[in-house]
C-alpha positions in Angstrom: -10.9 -26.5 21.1 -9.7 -29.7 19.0 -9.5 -29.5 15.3 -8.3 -31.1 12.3 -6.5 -29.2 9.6 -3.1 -29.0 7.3 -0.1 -27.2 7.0 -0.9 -25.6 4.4 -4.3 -23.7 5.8 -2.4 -22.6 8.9 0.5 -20.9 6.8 -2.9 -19.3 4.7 -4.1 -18.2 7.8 -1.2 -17.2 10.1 0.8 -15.5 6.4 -2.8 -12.7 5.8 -2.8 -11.5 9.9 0.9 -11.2 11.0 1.3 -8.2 9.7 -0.9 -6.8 11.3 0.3 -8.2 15.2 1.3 -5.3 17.3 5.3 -5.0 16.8 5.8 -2.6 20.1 3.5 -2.4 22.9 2.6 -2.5 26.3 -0.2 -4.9 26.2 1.6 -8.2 25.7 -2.0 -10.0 24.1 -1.5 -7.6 21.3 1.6 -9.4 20.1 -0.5 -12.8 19.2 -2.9 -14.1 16.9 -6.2 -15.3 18.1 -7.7 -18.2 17.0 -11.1 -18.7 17.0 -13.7 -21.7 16.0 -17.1 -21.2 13.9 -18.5 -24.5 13.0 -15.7 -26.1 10.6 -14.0 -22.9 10.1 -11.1 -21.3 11.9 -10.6 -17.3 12.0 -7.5 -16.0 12.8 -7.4 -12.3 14.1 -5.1 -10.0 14.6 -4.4 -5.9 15.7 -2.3 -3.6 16.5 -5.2 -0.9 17.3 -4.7 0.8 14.5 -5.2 -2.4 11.7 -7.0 -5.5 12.5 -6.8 -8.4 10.1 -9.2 -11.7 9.7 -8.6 -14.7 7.7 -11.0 -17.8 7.2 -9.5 -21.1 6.8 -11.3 -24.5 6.7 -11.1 -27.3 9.0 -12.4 -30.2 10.6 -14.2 -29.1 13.9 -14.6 -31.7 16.9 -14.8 -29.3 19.7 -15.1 -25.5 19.6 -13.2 -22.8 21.1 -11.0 -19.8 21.3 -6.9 -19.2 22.2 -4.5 -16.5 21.7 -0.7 -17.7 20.9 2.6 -16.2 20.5 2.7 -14.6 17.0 6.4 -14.9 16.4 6.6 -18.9 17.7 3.4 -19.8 16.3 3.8 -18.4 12.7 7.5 -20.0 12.9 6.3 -23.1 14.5 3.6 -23.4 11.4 6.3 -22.9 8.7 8.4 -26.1 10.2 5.5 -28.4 10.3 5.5 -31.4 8.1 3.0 -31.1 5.3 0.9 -34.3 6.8 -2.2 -33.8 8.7 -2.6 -31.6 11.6 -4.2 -32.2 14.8 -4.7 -29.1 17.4 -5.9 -29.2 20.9 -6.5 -26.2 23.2 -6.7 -26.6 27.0 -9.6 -24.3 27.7 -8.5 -23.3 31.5 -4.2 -23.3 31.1 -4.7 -22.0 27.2 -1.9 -24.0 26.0 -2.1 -25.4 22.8 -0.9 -29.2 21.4 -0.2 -29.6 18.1 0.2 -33.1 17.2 1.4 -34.4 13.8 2.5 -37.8 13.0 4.0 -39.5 15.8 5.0 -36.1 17.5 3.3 -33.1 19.5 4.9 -29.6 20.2 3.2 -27.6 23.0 2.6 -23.5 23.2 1.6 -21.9 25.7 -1.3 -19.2 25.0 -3.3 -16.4 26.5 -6.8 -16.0 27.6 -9.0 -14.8 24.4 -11.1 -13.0 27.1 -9.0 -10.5 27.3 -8.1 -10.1 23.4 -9.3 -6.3 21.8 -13.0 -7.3 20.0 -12.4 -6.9 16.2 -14.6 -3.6 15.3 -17.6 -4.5 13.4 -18.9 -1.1 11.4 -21.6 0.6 10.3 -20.8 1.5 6.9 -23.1 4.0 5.5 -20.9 4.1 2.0 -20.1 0.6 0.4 -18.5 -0.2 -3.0 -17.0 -2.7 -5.1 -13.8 -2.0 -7.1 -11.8 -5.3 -8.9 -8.9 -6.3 -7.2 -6.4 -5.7 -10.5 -7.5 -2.0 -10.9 -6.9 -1.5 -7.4 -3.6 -2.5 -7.1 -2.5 -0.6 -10.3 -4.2 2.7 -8.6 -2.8 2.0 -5.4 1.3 1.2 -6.6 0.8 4.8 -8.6 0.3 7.0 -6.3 1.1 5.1 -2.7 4.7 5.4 -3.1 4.4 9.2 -2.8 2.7 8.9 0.8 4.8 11.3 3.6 7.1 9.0 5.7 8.2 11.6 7.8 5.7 14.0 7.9 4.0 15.3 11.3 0.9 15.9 9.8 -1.0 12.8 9.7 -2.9 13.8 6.9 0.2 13.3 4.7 0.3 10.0 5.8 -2.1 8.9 4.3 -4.3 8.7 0.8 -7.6 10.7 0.0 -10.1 8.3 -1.4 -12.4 11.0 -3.3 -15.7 9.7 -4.8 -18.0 10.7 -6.8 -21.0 8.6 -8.5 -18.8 6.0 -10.1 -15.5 8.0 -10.0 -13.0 6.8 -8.0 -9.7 9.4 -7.3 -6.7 8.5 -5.2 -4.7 11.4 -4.2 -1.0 11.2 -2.0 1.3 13.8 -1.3 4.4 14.4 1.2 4.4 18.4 -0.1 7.2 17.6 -2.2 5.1 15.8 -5.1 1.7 14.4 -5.9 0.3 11.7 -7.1 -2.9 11.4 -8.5 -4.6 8.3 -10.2 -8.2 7.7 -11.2 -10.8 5.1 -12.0 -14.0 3.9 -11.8 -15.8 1.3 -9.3 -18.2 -1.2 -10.6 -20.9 -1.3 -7.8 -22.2 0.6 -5.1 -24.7 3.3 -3.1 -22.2 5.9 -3.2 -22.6 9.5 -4.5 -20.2 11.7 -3.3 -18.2 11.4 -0.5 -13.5 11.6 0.7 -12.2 9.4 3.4 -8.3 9.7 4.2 -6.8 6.0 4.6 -3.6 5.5 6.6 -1.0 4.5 4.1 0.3 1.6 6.0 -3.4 0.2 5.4 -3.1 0.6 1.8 0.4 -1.2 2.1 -0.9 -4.3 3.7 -4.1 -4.7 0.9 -1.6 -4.3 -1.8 0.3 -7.2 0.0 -3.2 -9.1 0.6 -5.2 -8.6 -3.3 -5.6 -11.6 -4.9 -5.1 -11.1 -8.7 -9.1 -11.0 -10.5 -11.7 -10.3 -7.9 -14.1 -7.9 -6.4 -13.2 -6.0 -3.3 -15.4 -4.3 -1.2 -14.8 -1.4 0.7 -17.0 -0.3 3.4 -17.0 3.3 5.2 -18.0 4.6 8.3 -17.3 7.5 9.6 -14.3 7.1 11.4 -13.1 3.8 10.4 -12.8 0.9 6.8 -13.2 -2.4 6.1 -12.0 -4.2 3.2 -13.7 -7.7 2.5 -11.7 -9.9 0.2 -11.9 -13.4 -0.4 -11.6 -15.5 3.2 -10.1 -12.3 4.5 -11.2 -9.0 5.9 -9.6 -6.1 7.1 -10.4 -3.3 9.0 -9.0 0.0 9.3 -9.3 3.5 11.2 -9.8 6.4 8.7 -6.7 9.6 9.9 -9.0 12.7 10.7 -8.6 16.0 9.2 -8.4 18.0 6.0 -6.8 17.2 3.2 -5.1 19.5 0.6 -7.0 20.9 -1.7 -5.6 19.4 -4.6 -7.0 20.3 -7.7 -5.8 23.5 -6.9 -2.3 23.0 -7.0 -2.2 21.5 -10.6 -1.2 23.9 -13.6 -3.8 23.6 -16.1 -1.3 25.9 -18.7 2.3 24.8 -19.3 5.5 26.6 -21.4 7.1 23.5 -22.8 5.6 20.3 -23.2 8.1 17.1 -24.2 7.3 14.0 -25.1 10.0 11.4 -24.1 10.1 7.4 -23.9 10.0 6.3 -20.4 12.6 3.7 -20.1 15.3 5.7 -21.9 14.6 8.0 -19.4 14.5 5.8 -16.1 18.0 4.6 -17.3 19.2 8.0 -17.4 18.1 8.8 -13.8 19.1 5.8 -12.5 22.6 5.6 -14.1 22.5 9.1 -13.0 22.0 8.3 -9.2 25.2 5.9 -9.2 27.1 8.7 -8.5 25.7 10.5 -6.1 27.3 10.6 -2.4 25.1 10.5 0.3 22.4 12.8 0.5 19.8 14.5 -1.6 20.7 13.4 -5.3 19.7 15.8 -8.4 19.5 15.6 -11.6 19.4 18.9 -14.0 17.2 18.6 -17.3 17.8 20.8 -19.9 15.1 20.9 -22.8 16.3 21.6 -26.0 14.3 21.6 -29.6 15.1 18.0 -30.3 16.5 16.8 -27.1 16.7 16.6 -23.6 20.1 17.2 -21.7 20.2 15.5 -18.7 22.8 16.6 -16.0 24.1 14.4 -12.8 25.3 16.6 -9.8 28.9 16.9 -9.2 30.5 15.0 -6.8 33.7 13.6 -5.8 32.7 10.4 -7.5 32.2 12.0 -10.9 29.4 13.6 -13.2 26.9 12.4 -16.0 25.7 13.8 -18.5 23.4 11.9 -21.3 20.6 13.3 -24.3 17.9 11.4 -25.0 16.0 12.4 -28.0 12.4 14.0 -27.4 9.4 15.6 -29.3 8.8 19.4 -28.0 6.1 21.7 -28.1 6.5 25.2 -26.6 9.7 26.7 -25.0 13.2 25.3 -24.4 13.8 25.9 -20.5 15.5 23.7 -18.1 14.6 22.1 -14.4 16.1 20.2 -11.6 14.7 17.2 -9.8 15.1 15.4 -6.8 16.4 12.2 -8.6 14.9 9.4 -6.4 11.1 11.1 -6.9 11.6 11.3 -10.9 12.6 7.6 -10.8 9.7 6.6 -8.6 7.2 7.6 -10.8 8.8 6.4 -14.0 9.4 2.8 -12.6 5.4 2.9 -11.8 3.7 4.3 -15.3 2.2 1.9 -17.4 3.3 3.5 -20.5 6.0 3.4 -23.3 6.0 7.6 -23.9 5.0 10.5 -20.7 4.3 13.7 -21.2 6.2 16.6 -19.1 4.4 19.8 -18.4 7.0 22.8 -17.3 6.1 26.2 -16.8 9.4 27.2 -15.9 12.3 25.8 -13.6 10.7 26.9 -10.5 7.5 25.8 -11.3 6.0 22.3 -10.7 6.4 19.4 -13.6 3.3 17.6 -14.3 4.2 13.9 -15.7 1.7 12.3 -17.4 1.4 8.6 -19.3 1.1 9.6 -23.1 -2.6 9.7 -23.8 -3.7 8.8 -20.6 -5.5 11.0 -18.8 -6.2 9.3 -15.6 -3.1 9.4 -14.1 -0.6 12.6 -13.1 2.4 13.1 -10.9 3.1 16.8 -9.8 6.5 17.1 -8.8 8.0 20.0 -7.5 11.9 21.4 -8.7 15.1 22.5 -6.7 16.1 25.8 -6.5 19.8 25.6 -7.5 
C-alpha cells in the first residue's frame, strides 16, 4: 500500500470506527483498525463481534493494499500529526506502516489483514429510510431508559416495531418505559419488530450527521445502518419482547398539567440532598398545585409547589427521582401531561398535545 492523504481524513476515518475496536479480548487483531484500499478510497474497519463499523475517506492511491494497526497508537498517532500532507507506506510482508510528513516519518508496526474477522455483508429482506434529525430525537427519548443491569438481554435493548410507514421505538428496564413514535419516509416494509442492542443505538446517535437519510437494513439476525461514507453493522438480541401495549393504562384518576422546567428544577434541586443511594421524591397533587416532597436525610429535606391545572382526583405518588428527571430533561415540550391512577399505579407522562411520545414510570411503595 502507498497513499496520499491529510490529517484531517484520517482523524474522519479513525474518529467513526474506534468505538467500535474490541476493548477486552482474547484475539489481539480485534483491538486494531484495518485499513483497506479501493481505488482512491481508504475504508477503515473495525469490530468487536458484536458491532462492526466502516468509514470511507478519500485519497490519493499509488499502490493498493490492506494492514491492520494498533487502535490505541494509531488513532493517537493521527491526532498529533501536523495538518500538511500525508504520505503512508505499508510493507506488504513485515505489515509495518511509514507515515511520512514533512521532513519526518514515524513507523507502526501492524498485523496481517488475513487474519482480520470479514465485515458481515447481509441479506436484508426489510429496508427503510428514516431522516437522520427524527432519528436522533426518537432515539435520545426513549434510549436512556434501556436496562444496564438487566440479565435479560432483551432489556438491553430497543424494539423497533413497524408497521407500513409507522415507526415505534419501545425501551424498558421493568422499572419504566419509554415509548416514542414516527414515521419513515421510504421503504418495502409492512409489518415487521427487530430488538437492537442498545449500545448500537448509542454509537449511531454518536455517528448521525444532522439532515440526511439513513437507511436501515434487516435481516434476520443481524442490521446495517448506511449513512453518509459510513456504515454500520449490527447483530439483532434474540427473543421476546414485552408486550407493551399491554402495560399502558388507557383510564387515569387524576390528570395534571404542569410546565416542564419548573418541574425538572424541582427534581433536581430535590436530588441535592439525597445521600447515597436510591433518591425519591413524593408528589402530592392538590386542586391547584403540586406538592413536591424530597426524602429525609441527614443532609436535610425539600419541599417546593409548583402551580398546575387538574382534572380528576387529588392523590399523591412517589418516584424514583433520577427516572422523573430523565425524561423531563428529554421532552421537547414546554407543558406534560401526568396520568395517575393511584399511588401504586404506574404514571404515564406525556408532552402536552403530543401524542407520539409516552414514558410509563412505575412508583415506590413507601
Amino acid at each position: 500500500m502507498h497513499i496520499y492523504t491529510s490529517r484531517e481524513a484520517l482523524l474522519q476515518g479513525v474518529s467513526a470506527v474506534q468505538r467500535a475496536v474490541a476493548s477486552k479480548t482474547t484475539m489481539p487483531i480485534l483491538s486494531g483498525i484495518k485499513l483497506e484500499t479501493v481505488d482512491d478510497k481508504l475504508i477503515f474497519s473495525a469490530t468487536d463481534l458484536e458491532i462492526a463499523i466502516q468509514a470511507t475517506i478519500n485519497i490519493t492511491t499509488i499502490t493498493s493494499g490492506a494492514v491492520v494497526v494498533p487502535a490505541r497508537y494509531f488513532t493517537e498517532m493521527v491526532r498529533k500529526l501536523p495538518d500538511t500532507k500525508i504520505e503512508i507506506k505499508v510493507d506488504e510482508l513485515s505489515h509495518q506502516l511509514t507515515v511520512m510528513y514533512g521532513n519526518s516519518q514515524l513507523k507502526l508496526n501492524g498485523y496481517d489483514p488475513q487474519a482480520y474477522p470479514l465485515i458481515p455483508q447481509i441479506e436484508a429482506d426489510k429496508v427503510f429510510s428514516i431522516r437522520s434529525e427524527l432519528l436522533r430525537q426518537m432515539l435520545k427519548q426513549v434510549i436512556f431508559a434501556v436496562g444496564v443491569e438487566n440479565n435479560r438481554p432483551v432489556f438491553q435493548g430497543i424494539l423497533f416495531d413497524c408497521y407500513q410507514d409507522n415507526l415505534t421505538l419501545v425501551a424498558t428496564d421493568t422499572h419504566r418505559l419509554a415509548l416514542r413514535k414516527g414515521k419513515w419516509s421510504q421503504g418495502n416494509v409492512e409489518e415487521f419488530s427487530a430488538i437492537v442492542p442498545g449500545k448500537t443505538m448509542n454509537e449511531l446517535l454518536r455517528l448521525l450527521p444532522e439532515e440526511e437519510e439513513v437507511k436501515l437494513s434487516f435481516s434476520q439476525n443481524q442490521l446495517a445502518i448506511q449513512l453518509p461514507n459510513i456504515i454500520m453493522f449490527s447483530r439483532l438480541i434474540e427473543g421476546q419482547f414485552p408486550a407493551y401495549k399491554q402495560v399502558i393504562p388507557s383510564q387515569w384518576k387524576s390528570r395534571l398539567r404542569v410546565k416542564t422546567r419548573e418541574l425538572l428544577e424541582t427534581a433536581e434541586r430535590a436530588t441535592l440532598l439525597a445521600q447515597d443511594g436510591t433518591s425519591t421524591i413524593k408528589l402530592i397533587v392538590k386542586q391547584y398545585q403540586l406538592e413536591v416532597n424530597s426524602a429525609s436525610s441527614s443532609v436535610g429535606t425539600l419541599k417546593e409547589e409548583i402551580p398546575i391545572y387538574l382534572e380528576g382526583e387529588e392523590t399523591q405518588i412517589t418516584f424514583n427521582t433520577k427516572y422523573l428527571i430523565d425524561v423531563l430533561r428529554n421532552l421537547d415540550s414546554e407543558e406534560l401531561t401526568m396520568d395517575l391512577t393511584g399511588s401504586i399505579s404506574p404514571g404515564i407522562i406525556r408532552p402536552l398535545e403530543n401524542e407520539n411520545y409516552l414514558y410509563l414510570l412505575l412508583p415506590l411503595r413507601q
